[in-house]
Short mmCIF file of the C-alpha atoms (twelve columns), coordinates in Angstrom:
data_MODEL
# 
_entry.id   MODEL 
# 
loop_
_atom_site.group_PDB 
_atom_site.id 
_atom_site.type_symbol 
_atom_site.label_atom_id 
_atom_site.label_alt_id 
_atom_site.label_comp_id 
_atom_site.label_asym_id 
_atom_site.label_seq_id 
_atom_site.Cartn_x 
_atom_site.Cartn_y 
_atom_site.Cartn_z 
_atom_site.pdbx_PDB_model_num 
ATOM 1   C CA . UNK A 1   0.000   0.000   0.000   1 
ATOM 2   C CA . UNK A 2   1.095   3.722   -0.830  1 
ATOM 3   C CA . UNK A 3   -0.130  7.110   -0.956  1 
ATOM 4   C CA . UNK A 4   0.392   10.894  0.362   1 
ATOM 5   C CA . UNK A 5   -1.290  11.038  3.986   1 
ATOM 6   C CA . UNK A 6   -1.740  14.751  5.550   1 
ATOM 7   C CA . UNK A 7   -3.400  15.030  9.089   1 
ATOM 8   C CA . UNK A 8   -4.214  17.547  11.219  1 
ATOM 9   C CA . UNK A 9   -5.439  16.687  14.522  1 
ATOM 10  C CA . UNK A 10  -5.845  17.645  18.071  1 
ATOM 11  C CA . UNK A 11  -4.979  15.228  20.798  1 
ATOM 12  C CA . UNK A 12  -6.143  15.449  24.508  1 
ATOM 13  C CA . UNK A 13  -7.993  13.433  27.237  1 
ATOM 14  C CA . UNK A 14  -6.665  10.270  29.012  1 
ATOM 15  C CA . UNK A 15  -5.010  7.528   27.296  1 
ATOM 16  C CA . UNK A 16  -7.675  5.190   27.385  1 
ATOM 17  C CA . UNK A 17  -10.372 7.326   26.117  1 
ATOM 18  C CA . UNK A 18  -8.492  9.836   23.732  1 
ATOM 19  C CA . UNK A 19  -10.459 12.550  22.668  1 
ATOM 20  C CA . UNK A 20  -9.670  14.008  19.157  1 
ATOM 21  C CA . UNK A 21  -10.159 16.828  16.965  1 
ATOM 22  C CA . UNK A 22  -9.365  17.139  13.236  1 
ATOM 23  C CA . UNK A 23  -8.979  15.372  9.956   1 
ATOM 24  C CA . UNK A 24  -6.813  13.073  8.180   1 
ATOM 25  C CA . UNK A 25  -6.335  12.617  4.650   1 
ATOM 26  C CA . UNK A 26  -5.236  9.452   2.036   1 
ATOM 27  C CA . UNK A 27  -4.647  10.751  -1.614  1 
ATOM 28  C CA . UNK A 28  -2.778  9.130   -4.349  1 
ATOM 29  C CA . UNK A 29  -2.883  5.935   -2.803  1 
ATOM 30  C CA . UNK A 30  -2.885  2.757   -3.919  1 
ATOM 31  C CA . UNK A 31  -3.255  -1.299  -3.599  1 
ATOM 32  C CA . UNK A 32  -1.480  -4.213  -4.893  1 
ATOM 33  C CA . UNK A 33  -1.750  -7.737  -3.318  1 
ATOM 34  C CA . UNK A 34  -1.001  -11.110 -4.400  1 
ATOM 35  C CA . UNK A 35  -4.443  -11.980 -4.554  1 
ATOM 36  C CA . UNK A 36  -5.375  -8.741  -6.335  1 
ATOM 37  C CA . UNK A 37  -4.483  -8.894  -9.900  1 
ATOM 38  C CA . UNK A 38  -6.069  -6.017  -10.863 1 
ATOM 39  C CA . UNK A 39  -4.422  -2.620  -8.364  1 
ATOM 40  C CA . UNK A 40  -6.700  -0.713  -6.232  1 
ATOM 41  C CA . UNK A 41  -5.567  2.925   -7.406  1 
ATOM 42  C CA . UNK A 42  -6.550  6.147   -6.833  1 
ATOM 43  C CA . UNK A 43  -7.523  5.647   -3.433  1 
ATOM 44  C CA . UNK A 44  -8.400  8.761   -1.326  1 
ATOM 45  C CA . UNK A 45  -9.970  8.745   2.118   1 
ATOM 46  C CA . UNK A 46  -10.862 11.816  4.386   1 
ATOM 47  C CA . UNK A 47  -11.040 11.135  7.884   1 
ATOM 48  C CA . UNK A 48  -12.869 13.893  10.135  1 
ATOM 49  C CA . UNK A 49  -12.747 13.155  14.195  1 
ATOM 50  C CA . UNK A 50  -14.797 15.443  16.622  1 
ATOM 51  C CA . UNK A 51  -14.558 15.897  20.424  1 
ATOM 52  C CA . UNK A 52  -17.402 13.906  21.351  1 
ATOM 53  C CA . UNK A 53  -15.463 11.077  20.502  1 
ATOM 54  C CA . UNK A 54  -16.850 9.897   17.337  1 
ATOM 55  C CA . UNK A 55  -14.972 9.795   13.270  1 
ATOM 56  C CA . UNK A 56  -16.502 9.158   10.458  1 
ATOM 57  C CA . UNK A 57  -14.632 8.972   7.018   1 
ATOM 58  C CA . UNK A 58  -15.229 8.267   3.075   1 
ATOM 59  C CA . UNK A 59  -13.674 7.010   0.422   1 
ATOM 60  C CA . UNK A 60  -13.461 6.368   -3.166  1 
ATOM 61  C CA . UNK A 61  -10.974 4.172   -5.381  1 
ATOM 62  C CA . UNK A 62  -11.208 2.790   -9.157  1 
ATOM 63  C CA . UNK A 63  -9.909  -0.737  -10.104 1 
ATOM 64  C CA . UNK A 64  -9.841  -1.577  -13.892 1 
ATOM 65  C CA . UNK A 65  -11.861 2.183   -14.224 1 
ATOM 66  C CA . UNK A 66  -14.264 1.211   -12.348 1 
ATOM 67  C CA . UNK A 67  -15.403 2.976   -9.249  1 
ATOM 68  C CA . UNK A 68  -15.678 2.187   -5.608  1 
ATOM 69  C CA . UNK A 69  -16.833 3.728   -2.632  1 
ATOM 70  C CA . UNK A 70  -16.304 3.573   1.436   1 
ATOM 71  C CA . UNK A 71  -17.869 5.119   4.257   1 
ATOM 72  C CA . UNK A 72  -17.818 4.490   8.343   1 
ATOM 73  C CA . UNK A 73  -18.189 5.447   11.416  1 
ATOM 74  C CA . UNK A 74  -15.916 4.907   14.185  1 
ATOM 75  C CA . UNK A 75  -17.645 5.547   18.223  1 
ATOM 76  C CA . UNK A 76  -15.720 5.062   21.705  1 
ATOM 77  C CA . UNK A 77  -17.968 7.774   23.306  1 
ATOM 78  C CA . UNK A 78  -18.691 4.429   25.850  1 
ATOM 79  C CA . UNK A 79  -18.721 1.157   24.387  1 
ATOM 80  C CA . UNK A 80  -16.834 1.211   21.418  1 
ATOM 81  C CA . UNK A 81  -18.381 0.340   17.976  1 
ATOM 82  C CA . UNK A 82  -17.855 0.946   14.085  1 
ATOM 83  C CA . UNK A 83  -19.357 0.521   10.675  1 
ATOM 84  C CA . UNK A 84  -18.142 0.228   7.549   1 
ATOM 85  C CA . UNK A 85  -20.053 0.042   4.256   1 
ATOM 86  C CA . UNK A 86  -18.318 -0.591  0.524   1 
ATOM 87  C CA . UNK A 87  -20.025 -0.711  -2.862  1 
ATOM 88  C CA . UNK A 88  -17.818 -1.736  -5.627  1 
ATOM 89  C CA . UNK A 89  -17.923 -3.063  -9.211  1 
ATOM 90  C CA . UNK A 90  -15.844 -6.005  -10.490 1 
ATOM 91  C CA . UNK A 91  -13.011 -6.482  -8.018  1 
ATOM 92  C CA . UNK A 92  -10.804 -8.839  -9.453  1 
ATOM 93  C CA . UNK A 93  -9.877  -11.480 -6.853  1 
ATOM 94  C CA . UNK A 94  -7.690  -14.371 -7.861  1 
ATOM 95  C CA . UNK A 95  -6.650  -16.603 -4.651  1 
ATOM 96  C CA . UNK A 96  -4.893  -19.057 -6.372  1 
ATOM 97  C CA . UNK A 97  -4.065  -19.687 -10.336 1 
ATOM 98  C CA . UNK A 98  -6.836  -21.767 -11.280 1 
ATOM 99  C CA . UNK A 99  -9.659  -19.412 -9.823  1 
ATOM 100 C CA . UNK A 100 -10.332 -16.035 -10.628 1 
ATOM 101 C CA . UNK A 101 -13.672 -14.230 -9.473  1 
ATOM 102 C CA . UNK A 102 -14.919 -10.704 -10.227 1 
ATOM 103 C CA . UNK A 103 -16.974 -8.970  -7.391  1 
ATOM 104 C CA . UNK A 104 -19.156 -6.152  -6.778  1 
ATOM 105 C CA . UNK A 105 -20.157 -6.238  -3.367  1 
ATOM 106 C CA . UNK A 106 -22.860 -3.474  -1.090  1 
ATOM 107 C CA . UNK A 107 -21.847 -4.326  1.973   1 
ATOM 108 C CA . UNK A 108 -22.085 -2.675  5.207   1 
ATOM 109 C CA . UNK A 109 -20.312 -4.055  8.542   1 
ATOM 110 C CA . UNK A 110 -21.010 -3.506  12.223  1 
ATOM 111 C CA . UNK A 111 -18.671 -4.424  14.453  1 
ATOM 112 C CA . UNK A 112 -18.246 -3.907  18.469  1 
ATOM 113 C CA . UNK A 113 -16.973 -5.863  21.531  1 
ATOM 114 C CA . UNK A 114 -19.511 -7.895  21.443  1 
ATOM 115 C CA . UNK A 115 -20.629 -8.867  18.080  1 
ATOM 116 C CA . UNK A 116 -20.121 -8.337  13.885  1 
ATOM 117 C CA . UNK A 117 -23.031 -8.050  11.768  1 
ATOM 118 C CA . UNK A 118 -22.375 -8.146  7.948   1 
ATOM 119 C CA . UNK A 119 -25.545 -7.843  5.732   1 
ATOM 120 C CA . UNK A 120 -25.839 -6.583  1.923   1 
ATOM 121 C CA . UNK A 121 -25.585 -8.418  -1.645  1 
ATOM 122 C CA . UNK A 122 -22.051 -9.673  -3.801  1 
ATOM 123 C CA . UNK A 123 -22.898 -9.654  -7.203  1 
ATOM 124 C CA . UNK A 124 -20.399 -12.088 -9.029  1 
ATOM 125 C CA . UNK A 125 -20.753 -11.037 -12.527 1 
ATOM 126 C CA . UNK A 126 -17.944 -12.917 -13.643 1 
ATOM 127 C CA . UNK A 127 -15.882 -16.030 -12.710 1 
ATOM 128 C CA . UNK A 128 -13.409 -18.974 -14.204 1 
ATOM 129 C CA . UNK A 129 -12.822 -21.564 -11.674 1 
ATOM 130 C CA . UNK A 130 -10.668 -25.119 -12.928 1 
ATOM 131 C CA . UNK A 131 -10.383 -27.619 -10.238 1 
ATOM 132 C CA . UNK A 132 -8.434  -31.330 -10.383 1 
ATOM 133 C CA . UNK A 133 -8.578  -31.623 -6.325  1 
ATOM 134 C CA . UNK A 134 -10.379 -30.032 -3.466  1 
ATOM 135 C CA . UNK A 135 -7.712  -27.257 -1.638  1 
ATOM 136 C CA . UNK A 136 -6.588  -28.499 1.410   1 
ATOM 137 C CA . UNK A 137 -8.866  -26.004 4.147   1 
ATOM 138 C CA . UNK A 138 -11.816 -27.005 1.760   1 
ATOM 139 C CA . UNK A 139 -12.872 -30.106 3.310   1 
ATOM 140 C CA . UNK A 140 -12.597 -29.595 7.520   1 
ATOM 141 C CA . UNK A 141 -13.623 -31.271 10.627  1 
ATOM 142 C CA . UNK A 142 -16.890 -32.361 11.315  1 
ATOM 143 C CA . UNK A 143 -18.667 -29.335 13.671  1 
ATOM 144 C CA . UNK A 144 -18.851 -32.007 16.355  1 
ATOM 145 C CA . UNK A 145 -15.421 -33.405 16.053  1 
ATOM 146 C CA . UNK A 146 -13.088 -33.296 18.978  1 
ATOM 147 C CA . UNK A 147 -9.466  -33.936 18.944  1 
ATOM 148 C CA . UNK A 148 -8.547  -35.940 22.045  1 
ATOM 149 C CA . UNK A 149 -4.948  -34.572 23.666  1 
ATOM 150 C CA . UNK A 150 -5.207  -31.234 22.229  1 
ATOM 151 C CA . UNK A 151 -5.982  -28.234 23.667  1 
ATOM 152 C CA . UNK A 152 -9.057  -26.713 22.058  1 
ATOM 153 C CA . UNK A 153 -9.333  -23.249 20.638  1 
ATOM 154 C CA . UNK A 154 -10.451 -20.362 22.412  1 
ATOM 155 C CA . UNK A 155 -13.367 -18.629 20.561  1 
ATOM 156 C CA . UNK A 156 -14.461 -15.373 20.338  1 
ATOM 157 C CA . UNK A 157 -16.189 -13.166 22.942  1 
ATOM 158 C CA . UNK A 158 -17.946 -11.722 19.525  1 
ATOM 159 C CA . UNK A 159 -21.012 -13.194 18.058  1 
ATOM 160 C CA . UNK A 160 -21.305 -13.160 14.260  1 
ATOM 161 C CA . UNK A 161 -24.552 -12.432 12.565  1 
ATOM 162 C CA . UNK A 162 -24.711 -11.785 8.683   1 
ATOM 163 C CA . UNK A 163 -27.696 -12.017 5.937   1 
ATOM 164 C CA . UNK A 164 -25.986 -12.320 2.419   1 
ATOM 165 C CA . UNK A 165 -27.292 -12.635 -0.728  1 
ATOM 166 C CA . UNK A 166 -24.704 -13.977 -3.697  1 
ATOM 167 C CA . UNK A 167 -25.846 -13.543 -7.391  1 
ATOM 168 C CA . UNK A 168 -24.045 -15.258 -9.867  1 
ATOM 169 C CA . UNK A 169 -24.611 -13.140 -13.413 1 
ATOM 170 C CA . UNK A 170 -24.492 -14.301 -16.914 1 
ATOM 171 C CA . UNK A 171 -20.544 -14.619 -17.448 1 
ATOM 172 C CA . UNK A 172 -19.694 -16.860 -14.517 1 
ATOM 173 C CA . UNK A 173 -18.179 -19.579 -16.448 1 
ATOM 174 C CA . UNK A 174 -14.817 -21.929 -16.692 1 
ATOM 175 C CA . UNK A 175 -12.813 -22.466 -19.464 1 
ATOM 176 C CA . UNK A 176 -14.828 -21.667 -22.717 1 
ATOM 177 C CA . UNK A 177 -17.907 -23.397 -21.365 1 
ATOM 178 C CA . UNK A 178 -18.517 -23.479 -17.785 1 
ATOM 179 C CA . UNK A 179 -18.213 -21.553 -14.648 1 
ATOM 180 C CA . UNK A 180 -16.753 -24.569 -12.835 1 
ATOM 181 C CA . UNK A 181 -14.531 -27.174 -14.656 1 
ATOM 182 C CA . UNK A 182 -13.607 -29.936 -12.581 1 
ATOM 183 C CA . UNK A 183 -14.968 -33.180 -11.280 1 
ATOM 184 C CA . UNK A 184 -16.445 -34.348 -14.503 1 
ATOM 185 C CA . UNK A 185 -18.777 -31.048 -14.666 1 
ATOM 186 C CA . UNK A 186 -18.036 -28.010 -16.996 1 
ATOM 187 C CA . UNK A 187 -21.049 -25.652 -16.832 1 
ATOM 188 C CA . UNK A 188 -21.797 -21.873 -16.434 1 
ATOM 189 C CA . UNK A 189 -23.964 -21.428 -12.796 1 
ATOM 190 C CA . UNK A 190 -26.460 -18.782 -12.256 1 
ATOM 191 C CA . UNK A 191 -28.919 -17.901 -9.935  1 
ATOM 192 C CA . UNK A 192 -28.506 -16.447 -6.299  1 
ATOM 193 C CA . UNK A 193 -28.425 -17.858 -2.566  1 
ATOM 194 C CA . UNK A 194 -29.080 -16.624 0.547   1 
ATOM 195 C CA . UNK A 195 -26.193 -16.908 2.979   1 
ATOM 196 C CA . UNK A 196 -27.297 -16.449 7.264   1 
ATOM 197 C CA . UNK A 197 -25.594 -16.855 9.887   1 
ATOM 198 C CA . UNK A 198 -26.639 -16.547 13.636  1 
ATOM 199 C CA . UNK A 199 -25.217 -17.015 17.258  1 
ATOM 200 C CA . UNK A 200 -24.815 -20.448 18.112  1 
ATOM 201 C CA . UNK A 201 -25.738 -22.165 14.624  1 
ATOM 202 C CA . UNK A 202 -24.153 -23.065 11.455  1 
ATOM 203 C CA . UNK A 203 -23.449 -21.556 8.743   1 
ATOM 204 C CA . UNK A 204 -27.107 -21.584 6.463   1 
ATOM 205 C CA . UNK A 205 -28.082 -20.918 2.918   1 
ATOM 206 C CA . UNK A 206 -31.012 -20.885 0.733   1 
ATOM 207 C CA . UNK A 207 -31.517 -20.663 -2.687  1 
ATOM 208 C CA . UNK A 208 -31.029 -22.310 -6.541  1 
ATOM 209 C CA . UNK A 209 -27.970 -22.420 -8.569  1 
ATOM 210 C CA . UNK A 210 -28.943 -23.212 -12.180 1 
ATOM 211 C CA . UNK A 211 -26.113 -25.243 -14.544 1 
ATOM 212 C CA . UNK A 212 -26.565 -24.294 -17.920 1 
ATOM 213 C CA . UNK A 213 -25.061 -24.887 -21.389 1 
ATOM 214 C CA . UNK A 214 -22.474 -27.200 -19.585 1 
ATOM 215 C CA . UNK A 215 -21.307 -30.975 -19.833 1 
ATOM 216 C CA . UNK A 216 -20.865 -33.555 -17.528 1 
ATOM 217 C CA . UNK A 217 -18.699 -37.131 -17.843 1 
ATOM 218 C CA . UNK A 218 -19.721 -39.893 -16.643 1 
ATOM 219 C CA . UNK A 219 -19.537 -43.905 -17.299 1 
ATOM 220 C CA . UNK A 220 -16.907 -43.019 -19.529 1 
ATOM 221 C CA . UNK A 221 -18.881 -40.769 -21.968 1 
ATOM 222 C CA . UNK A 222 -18.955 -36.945 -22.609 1 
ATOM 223 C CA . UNK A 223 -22.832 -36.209 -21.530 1 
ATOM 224 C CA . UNK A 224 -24.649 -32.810 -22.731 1 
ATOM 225 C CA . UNK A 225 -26.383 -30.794 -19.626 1 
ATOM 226 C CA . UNK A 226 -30.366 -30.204 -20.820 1 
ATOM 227 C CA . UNK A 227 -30.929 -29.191 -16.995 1 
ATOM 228 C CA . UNK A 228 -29.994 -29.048 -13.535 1 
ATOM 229 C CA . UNK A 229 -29.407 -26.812 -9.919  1 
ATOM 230 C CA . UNK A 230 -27.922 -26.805 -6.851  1 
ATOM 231 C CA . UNK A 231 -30.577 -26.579 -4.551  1 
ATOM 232 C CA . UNK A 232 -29.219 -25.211 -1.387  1 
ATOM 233 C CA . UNK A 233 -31.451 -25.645 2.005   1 
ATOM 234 C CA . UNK A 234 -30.460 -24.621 4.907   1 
ATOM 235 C CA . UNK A 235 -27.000 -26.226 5.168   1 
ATOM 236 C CA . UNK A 236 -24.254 -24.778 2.748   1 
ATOM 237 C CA . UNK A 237 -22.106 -27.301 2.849   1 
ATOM 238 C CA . UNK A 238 -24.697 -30.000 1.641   1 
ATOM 239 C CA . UNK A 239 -26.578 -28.834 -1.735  1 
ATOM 240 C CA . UNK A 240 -28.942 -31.110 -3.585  1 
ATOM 241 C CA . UNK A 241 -27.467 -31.669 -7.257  1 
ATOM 242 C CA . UNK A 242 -29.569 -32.614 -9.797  1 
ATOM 243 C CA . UNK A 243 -28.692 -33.164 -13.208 1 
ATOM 244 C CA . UNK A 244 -30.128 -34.330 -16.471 1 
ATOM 245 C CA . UNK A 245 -27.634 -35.219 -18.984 1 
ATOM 246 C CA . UNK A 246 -28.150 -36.515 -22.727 1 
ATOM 247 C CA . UNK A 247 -25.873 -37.953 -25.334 1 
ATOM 248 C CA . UNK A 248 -27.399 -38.378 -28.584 1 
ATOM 249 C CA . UNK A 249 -31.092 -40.332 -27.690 1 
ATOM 250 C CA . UNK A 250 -29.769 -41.689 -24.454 1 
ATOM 251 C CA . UNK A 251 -30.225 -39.956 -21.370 1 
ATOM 252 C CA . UNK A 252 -29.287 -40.128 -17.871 1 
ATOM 253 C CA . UNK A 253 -30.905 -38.088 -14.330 1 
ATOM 254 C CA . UNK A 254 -28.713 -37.870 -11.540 1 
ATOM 255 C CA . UNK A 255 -29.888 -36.452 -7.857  1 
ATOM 256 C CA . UNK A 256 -27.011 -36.237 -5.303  1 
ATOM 257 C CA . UNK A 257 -27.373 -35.094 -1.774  1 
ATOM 258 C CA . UNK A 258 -29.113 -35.001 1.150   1 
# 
């Protein structure tokens, strides 16, 4: 990260609970991360603090010409809290060489010493994803497994809330005819999901994921998709698949999960 930061601000009060006065400024600045192909640039944020011990701040940036903005709050008048809300359009994000996703995200964030609460929508309107083999931190421990002779991690004092909803838009795709290539499957996805989350329970979703135009091997043959979803319910890490694939006059329906 780089830019040109001015500030002018007025200190006072006791060390725990600082009280300050005045501004702060980003300009010029700038992004670049591993997982960020595309550079954040032209970032500028203004930062304005008051007495009553409250700052708020915006922001705007471009990636590829296309703009993003920021805003937030940040309050330690008693107990502390913040927000934070970004809108954004096609934010490249490439994890690892074989996936690439563009996102638009309208977030907004809430966050104190006792919880985080994320709601909003991520459109992905774009996204090429090849897979031979699960990653590593894909598959994990059953939520009821324990490890016997370990010590067990300490979770957060902060409960996590969030209502989601993830569209997947018209050029989500892998290779030149599918969003996700791998397993057998090679089809473009659409449709959205509903992601929740609340204290105490898993992870949930709801929603349909519609494979289209694809193709899918199986009993050594090359099948074409004529239909099928995900069909998310409730848990996320358990969709229904089904799936009717042809080749020539022969066809074959497939229903997978539980």
């Amino acid at each position: 990260m780089q830019g040109k930061v001015e500030a002018d601000i007025n200190l006072s009060g006791l060390l725990t609970k600082p009280k300050l006065d005045g501004n702060l400024r980003l300009t010029e600045g700038s992004i670049q991360h591993s997982a960020l192909p595309e550079r954040i640039e032209q970032l500028n944020v203004e930062l304005i603090a008051s007495p009553d011990y409250e700052a708020n701040f915006t922001g705007r940036f471009l990636v590829q010409n296309n703009p993003g903005t920021m805003s937030g709050t940040f309050n330690w008048q008693q107990d502390w809290w913040s927000e934070f809300n970004i809108k954004a359009n096609n934010l490249v994000y490439q994890p690892q060489d074989n996936i690439i996703v563009y996102v638009s995200p309208d977030l907004s964030t809430r966050v104190s010493a006792t919880e985080i609460n994320i709601t909003g929508d991520v459109h992905i309107p774009e996204a090429r994803v090849y897979l031979q083999a699960l990653p590593e931190q894909a598959v994990g421990l059953s939520r009821d497994a324990e490890i016997v002779g370990t010590d067990q991690p300490q979770t957060t004092s902060q409960e996590i809330t969030s209502q989601i909803t993830l569209v997947l838009g018209e050029r989500v795709r892998g290779g030149h005819t599918g969003f996700f290539k791998g397993f057998g499957l090679d089809t473009h996805l659409e449709g959205r999901i509903g992601i929740k989350q609340r204290p105490g329970t898993p992870l949930a979703s709801n929603g349909i994921i519609r494979l289209e135009k694809g193709s899918y091997q199986a009993y050594g043959q090359t099948l074409s998709i004529s239909e099928g979803d995900l069909v998310f319910i409730d848990d996320i890490d358990n969709p229904l698949l089904r799936l009717s694939a042809v080749r020539d006059r022969v066809s074959d329906s497939l229903g997978i999960g539980g």
